[in-house]
N, C-alpha and C positions, 0 to 999 in steps of 0.2 A: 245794439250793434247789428249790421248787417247778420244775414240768414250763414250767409260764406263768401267763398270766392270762387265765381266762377268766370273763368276768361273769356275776356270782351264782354260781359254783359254790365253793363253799367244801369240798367232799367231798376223800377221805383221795386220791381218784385223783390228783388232781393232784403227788400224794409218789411217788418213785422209789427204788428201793431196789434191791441189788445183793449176791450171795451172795458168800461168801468163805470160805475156806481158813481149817483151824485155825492158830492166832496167836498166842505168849503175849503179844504187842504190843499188847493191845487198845487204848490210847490210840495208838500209832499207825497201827493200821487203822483207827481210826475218822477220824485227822484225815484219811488220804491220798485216803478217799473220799467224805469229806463236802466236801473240798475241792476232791474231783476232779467235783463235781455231784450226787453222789447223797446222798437225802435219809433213807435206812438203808441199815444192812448188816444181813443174815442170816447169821450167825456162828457155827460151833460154838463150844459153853460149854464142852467138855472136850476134852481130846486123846484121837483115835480110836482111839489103842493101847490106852487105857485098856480093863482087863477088870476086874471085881469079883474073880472067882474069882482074879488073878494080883495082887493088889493088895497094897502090904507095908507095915507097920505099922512106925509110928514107934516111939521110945523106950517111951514110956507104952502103947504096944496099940493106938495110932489110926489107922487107914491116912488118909493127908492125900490126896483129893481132887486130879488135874492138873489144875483148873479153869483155864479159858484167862487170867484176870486177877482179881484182888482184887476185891470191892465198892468198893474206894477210891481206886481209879486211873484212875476217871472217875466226874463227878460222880450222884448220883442222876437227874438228870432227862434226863442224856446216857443212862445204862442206859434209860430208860423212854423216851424219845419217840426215839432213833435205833438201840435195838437189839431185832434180833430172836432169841432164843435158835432154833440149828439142833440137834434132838435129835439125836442118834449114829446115824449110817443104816445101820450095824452090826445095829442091835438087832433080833429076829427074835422075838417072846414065843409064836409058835404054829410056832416051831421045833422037829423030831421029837430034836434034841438038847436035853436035859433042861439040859448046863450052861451051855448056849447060850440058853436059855429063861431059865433062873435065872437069870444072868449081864444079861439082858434085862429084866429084871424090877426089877432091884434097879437098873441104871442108867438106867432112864426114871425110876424115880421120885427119885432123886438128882439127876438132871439138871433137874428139872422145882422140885423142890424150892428147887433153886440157882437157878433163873428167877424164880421167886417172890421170892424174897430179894432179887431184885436188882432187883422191881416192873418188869419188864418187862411190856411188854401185850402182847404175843402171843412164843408158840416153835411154829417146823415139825416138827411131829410125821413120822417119815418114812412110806413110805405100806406098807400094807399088801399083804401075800405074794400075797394071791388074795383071794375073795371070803369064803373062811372062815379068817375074822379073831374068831376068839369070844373067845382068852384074851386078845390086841393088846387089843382093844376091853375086856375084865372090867376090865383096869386104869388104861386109859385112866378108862373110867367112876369107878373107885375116887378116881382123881387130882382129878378133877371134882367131884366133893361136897366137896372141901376146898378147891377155889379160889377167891377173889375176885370178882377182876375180871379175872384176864389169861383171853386166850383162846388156845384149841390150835386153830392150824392142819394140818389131817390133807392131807399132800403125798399128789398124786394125777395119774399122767398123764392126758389129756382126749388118751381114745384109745378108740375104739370101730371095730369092723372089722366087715366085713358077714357076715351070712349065706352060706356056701360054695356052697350050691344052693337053688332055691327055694322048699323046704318051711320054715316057720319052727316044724315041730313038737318039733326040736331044742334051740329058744330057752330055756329053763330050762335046759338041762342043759348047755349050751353055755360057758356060763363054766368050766365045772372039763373038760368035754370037749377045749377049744382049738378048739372053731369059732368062735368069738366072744370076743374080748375087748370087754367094755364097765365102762370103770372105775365109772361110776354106778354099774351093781352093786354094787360095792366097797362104794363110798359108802353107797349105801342097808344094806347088810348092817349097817356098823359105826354108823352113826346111830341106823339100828331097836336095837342091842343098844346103846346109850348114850341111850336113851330121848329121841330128839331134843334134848337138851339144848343150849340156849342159848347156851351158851362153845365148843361145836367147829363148828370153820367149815372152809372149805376152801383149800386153795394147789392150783392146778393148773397141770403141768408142758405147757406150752404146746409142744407136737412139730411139725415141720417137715411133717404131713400133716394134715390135720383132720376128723373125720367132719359128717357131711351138718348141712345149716342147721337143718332138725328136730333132728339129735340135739342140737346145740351148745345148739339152747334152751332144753333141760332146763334147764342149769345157770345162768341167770338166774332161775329159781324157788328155789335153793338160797342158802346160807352164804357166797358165794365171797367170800375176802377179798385174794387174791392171785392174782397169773397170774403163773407164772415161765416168761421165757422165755429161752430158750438161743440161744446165737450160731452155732449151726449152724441156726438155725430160718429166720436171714437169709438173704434174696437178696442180689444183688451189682445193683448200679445199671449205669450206663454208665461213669460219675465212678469207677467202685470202692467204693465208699459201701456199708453197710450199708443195705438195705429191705425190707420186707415184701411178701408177695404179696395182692391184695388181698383174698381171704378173711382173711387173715391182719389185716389191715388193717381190715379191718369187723368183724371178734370185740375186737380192743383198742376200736375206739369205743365198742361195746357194754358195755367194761369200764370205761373212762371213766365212760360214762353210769348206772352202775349202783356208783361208788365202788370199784372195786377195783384196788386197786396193782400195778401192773408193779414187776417183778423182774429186772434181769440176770443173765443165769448163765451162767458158764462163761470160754474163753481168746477171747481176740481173732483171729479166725479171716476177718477184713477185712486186707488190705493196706494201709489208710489211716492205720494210729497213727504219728505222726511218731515220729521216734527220743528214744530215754531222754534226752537233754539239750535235747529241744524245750522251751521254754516255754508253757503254760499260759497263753491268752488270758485266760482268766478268772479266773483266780490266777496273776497275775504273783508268779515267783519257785519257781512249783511245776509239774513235771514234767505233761504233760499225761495223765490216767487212761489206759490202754489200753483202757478201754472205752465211753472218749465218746463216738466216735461212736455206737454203738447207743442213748446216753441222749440226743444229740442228736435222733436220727433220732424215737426215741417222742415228745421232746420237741414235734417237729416235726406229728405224728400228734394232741398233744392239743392244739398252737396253734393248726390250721385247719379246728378245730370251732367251730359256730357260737356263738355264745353264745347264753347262757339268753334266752328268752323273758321279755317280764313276764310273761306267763302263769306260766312253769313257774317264776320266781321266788318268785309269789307261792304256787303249791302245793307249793312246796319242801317246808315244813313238814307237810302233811299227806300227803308220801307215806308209805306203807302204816302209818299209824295207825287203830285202830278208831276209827269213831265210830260210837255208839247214833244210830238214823233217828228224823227229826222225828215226833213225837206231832201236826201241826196241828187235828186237831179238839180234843183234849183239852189242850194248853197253847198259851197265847200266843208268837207271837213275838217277840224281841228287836228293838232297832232296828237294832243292830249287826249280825244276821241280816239283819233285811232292808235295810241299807245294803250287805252283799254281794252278795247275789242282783240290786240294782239296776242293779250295774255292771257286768252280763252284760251289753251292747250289742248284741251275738250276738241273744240269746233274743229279745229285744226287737223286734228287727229283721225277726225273722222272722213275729214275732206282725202285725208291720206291715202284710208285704207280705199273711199269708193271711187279713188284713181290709180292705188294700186289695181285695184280688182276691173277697172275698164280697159286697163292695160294690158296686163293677163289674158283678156277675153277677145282683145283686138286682136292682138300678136301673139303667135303661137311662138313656142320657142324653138323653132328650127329658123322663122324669119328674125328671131328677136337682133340679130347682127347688122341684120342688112335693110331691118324698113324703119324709120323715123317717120314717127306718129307727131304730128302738126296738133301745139293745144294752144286754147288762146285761153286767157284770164281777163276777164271784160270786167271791170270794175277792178282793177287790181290794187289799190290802198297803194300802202307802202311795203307790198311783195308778200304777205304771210300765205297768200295761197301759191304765188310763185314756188316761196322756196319747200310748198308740201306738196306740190305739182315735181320737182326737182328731185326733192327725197323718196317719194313713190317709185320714180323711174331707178334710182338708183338701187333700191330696194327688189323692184322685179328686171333688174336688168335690162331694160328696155332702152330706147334713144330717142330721143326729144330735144325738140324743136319748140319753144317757146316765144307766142308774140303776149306782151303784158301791157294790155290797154286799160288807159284811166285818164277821164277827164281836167282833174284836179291838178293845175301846172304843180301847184305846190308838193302834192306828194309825186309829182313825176320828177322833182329833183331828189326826192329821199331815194326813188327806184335808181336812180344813174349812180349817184355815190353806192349803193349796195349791189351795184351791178358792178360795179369796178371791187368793190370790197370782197366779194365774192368769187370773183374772177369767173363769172357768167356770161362775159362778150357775146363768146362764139356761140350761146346754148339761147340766150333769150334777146329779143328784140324789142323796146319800149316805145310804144304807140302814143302818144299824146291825144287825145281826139275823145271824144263820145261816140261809145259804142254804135250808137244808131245812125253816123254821121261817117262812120270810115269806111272807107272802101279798100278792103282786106285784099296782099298780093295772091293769095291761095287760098282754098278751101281748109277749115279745121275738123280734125276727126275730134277729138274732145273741148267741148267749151263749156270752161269753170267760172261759177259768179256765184257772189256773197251777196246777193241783194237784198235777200230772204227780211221782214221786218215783224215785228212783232207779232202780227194778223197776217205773214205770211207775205200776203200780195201788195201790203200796204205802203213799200217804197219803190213802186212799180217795177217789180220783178215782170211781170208781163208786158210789161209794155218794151221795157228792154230789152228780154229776148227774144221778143218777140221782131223786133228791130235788128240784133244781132243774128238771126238765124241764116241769114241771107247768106253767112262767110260761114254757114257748117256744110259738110256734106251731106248727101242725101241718107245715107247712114251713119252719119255721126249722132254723137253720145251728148248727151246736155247734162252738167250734173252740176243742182237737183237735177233730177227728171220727173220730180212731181214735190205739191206742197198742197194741203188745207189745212184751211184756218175753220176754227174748231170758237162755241160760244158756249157760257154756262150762266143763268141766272144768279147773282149775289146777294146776299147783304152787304152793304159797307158804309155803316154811317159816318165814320170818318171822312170816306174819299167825298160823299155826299156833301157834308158839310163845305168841304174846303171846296167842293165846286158851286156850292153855293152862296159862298163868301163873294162871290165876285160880281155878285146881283145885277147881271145881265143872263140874256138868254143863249149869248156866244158860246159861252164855258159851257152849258148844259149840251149843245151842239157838237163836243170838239169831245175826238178819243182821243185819252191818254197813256202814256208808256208810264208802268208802276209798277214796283215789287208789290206787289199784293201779300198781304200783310193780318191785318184786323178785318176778316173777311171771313163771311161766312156761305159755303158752297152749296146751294140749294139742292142742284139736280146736274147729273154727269152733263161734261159738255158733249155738244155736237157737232158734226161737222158743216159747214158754212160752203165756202167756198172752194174748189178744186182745180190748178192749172197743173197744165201737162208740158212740157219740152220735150223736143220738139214739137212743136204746133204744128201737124200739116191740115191743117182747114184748110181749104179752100178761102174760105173769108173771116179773119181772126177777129173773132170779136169780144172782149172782155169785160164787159156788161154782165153781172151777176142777179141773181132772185132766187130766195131761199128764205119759203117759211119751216117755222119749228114749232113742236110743240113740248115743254117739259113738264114732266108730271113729280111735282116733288111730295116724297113718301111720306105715306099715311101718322105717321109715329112721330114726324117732325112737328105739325100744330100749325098754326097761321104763320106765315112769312110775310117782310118787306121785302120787295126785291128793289133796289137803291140802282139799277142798272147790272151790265152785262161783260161778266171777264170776259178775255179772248187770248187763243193761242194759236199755235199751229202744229202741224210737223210736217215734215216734208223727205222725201227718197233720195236721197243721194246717188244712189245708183245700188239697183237691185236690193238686196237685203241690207244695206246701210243705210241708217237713217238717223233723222237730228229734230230733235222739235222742244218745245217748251210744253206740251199739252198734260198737264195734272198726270193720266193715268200711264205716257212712256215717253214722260220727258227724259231726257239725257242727262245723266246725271251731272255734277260738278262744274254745269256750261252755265256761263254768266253773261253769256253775248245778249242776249235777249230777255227782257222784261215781259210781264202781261200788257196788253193794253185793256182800258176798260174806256166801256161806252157807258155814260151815264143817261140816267133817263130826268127829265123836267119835274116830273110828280113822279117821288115814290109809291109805286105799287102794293095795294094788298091782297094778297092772296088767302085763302080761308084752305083747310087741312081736306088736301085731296083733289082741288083744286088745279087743272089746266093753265099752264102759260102760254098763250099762242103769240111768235114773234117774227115777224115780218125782218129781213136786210136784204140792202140792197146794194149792189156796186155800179158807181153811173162813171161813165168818162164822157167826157167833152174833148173839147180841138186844144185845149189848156191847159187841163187839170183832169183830178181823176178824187171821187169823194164816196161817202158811206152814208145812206140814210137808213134811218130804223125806226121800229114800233112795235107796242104791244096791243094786239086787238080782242084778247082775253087774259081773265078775267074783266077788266075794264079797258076801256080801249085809249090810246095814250097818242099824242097828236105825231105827225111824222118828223122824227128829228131832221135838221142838216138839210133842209129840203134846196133843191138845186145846188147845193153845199155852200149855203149861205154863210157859214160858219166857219167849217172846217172842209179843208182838201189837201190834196197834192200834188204841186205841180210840174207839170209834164217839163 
């Protein structure tokens, strides 16, 4: 039975599973544990005497397989949704004994073969000798190109040990030296030679000590599909009760929250199993598991998490999918697009108070009767900044005069019906036109725009107002009045993958809009690029260059970096401000996703190790585009070049 109920999470975490002993019982290991609360077992498929080379042939010449149980002794969809094939952790394929190798060889791929057959979705691969894993890994990969749908979980301890002295000049050499164990290593070796392939993911052997919160977060950028943990990993309570320490404690929420299934493993090593003729509270009639309490206790771990947010309910669905970023100059809006963006309250709210607060600052309250303050809304949708431009004033008593320009015929008929609906006549005036193309009857003291894009400048907010500036006055207010866009190195082999499904070099080219998700944050972001309204240049030019360098900490271990998240924030006007950027994003605002720039070849980086990254912002007479690169530690070719790929057009 699931772990509990926790609303809107529908993810596999809530499923508990528990490993077990080889069996030829398989119908009755599966009932004693499915009824004892857990929702899989992880099961050897063969008996581990079994050896290839010792194997003896039937009558006819066929040596018959000690498979733990028939295909038919539990139904298809029992094999597939409660079991998980455990490979033979015997096997050794980059063992210096040859019949040990061969013998290795011939029973991963029998074993695996037999997991197929039996439509299971996923088998525990065991884990590899060291970090050179080249022949494990040749055949693993061979396995791979013939698979489906099931997935291999490659078993891994989540152990990393520190540097012996303070020099980290040894860090490369250190894994096969023995001053350093860091299973990532592992990891990363056998992935890079399995060409990140999409079907191996990981199970990690969750140990009773844990390395640092940096290193732990690698592996939220990775595959992880399982966390196993063992009953020696438990503390002992006051009660006697199995429990966790609270690092211990905060890596399972972390696992919760990111879909990966807990695992028991091992002997009951609590004093609290009642005796073999207790009954079973929860299967009356059946022996209580020896190991409920520890499925209690996780149980306990994922019932007094919060529940989902509407928020995060409602972005459920778009964590880490690509989406290609709005073209707003070049296509129209949907309604449906802008019925989302509308029901940011958030954004809105704030646009309120830093035009309350422009108001205030223009008009004093002895003029506030007699001067009407001119604001224009350039890019006005279907009116949400109008009617928070309208409530401001009514709020500071003020009087306004509103012109509400937007390209889009279509949402300029939503503004005319809610112009009447409203009984706004006399107060706003609706422009039809693009902003860069109208010729305003008067000068505006405030001009309000939403153009702001994920990366800030990326739906040419500059270029716009830059266009619109003509119709403000010479002390008029812009709000924003400033935005940067802000970049942080990642992990994220997911978005990697699915940019790599498309096997061209376009998609490797093209930033995308994503709730970022299964991502791991290497080093604080920085800041990119910075515009200012009004622009009084003399010659406006919006042509960007901006190298960085990030230094990801010492305690973290070697990284992939998979490409490059991106945010912004920007000033609304004076101390108001609205951004998506990790460390003062705005809380509860959904208008805006990350974008991420992926890179061609993922990156390695070695612990202590320099990122140096080159971006660039180009415009042409057409369009407006983003090239980038990395030119340390290894140097990486220039994405997007002439924006071959990916742009935005003017």
């Amino acid at each position: 039975m699931p772990l509990g109920e926790r609303q809107g999470d529908k993810s596999d975490s809530r499923y508990c599973g528990v490993e077990t002993d080889f069996d030829d019982d398989m119908p009755g290991v599966l009932t004693f544990n499915l009824q004892g609360g857990f929702d899989f077992v992880v099961a050897p498929l063969i008996d581990p005497s079994y050896r290839p080379s010792l194997g003896k042939a039937d009558g006819n010449g066929t040596c018959v397989l000690p498979f733990a149980a028939s295909d038919l002794v539990i139904s298809p969809s029992q094999w597939s949704s409660h079991v998980v094939g455990r490979i033979s952790s015997w096997i050794d394929l980059d063992s210096d004994n040859e019949e040990l190798r061969m013998d290795s060889e011939i029973a991963l791929k029998q074993e695996i073969a037999w997991a197929s057959h039996l439509s299971l979705q996923a088998c525990l691969l065991p884990p590899p000798r060291g970090v050179s894993c080249g022949n494990y890994a040749r055949c693993v990969n061979q396995i791979l190109q013939g698979l489906t749908n099931m997935q291999l979980w490659l078993r891994l301890p989540l152990e990393k040990s520190d540097v012996l002295d303070d020099s980290m000049d040894g860090v490369s050499d250190s894994v096969n030296g023995g001053h350093v164990i860091d299973s990532w290593e592992w990891w990363n070796s056998f992935r890079l030679l399995c060409e990140h392939h999409n079907q191996l993911s990981i199970a990690l052997d969750i140990l009773s000590s844990l390395p640092s919160v940096n290193s732990l977060g690698r592996w939220f950028g990775e595959p992880v599909r399982a966390a196993i943990i063992h009953t020696d990993s438990f503390l002992t309570n006051a009660r006697g009760y199995p429990c966790l320490s609270r690092r211990h404690q905060n890596l399972m929420i972390g696992f919760f929250n990111h879909s990966v299934q807990i695992v028991i493993s091992g002997k009951g090593v609590h004093n609290v199993c009642p005796s073999a003729n207790h009954i079973d509270s929860h299967n009356q009639g059946m022996p209580r598991h020896p190991l409920r309490s520890y499925l209690d206790y996780v149980g306990f771990l994922y019932q007094r998490m919060d529940p989902l947010s509407e928020q995060e309910r409602i972005e459920l669905g778009y964590r880490d999918f690509l989406q290609s970023p709005l073209q707003p100059l070049m296509d129209n809006l949907e309604a449906q697009t802008y019925e989302t963006f509308e029901k940011d309250t958030v954004k809105y709210s704030q646009y309120q108070r830093a035009i309350s607060k422009a108001l205030l600052e223009r008009v004093s309250d002895e003029m506030a009767s007699t001067t009407t303050t001119v604001l224009m809304v350039v890019g006005a949708g279907r009116g949400p900044l109008v009617r928070a431009s309208l409530q401001a004033a009514e709020e500071t008593s003020r009087r306004l005069k509103v012109y509400a320009v937007e390209k889009n015929p279509n949402a300029v008929v939503t503004l005319h019906s809610l112009l009447k609906l409203e009984g706004w006549e006399n107060i706003v005036s609706i422009v039809s036109s693009d902003m860069r193309c109208w010729n305003a009857p008067e000068k505006a003291d405030i001009l309000v725009s939403e153009l702001l894009g994920s990366f800030g400048d990326n739906e040419l907010s500059p270029e716009c107002l830059d266009g619109a500036q003509r119709f403000l006055k010479e002390d008029g207010i812009s709000i924003p009045s400033s935005y940067t866009s802000f970049i942080q190195p990642v992990t994220t082999s997911k978005l990697y993958n699915d940019v790599k499904a498309h096997k061209d070099l376009a998609h490797f080219e093209t930033a995308y809009v994503v709730k970022l998700h299964s991502i791991a944050r290497l080093a604080p972001p920085q800041p990119v690029f910075t515009f200012v309204h009004p622009n009084h240049s003399a010659e406006k030019n919006n042509q960007r260059y901006k190298k960085m360098c990030f230094e990801i900490p010492n305690d973290t271990g070697s990284v992939t970096v998979h490409g490059f998240a991106g945010y912004f924030d920007a000033t609304l006007y004076k101390d108001v401000h609205l951004g998506i950027e990790p460390s003062t994003a705005t809380p509860n605002m959904f208008s805006w996703f990350s974008i991420f720039f992926p890179l061609r070849t993922p990156i390695y980086v070695t612990a202590g190790s320099p990122i140096e990254v080159h971006f660039w912002r180009c415009t042409g007479a057409t369009k407006v585009w983003y090239e980038w690169c990395v030119a340390s530690p290894t140097v990486s070719p220039i994405h997007n070049t002439n924006g071959r790929s990916y742009w935005v057009g003017l």
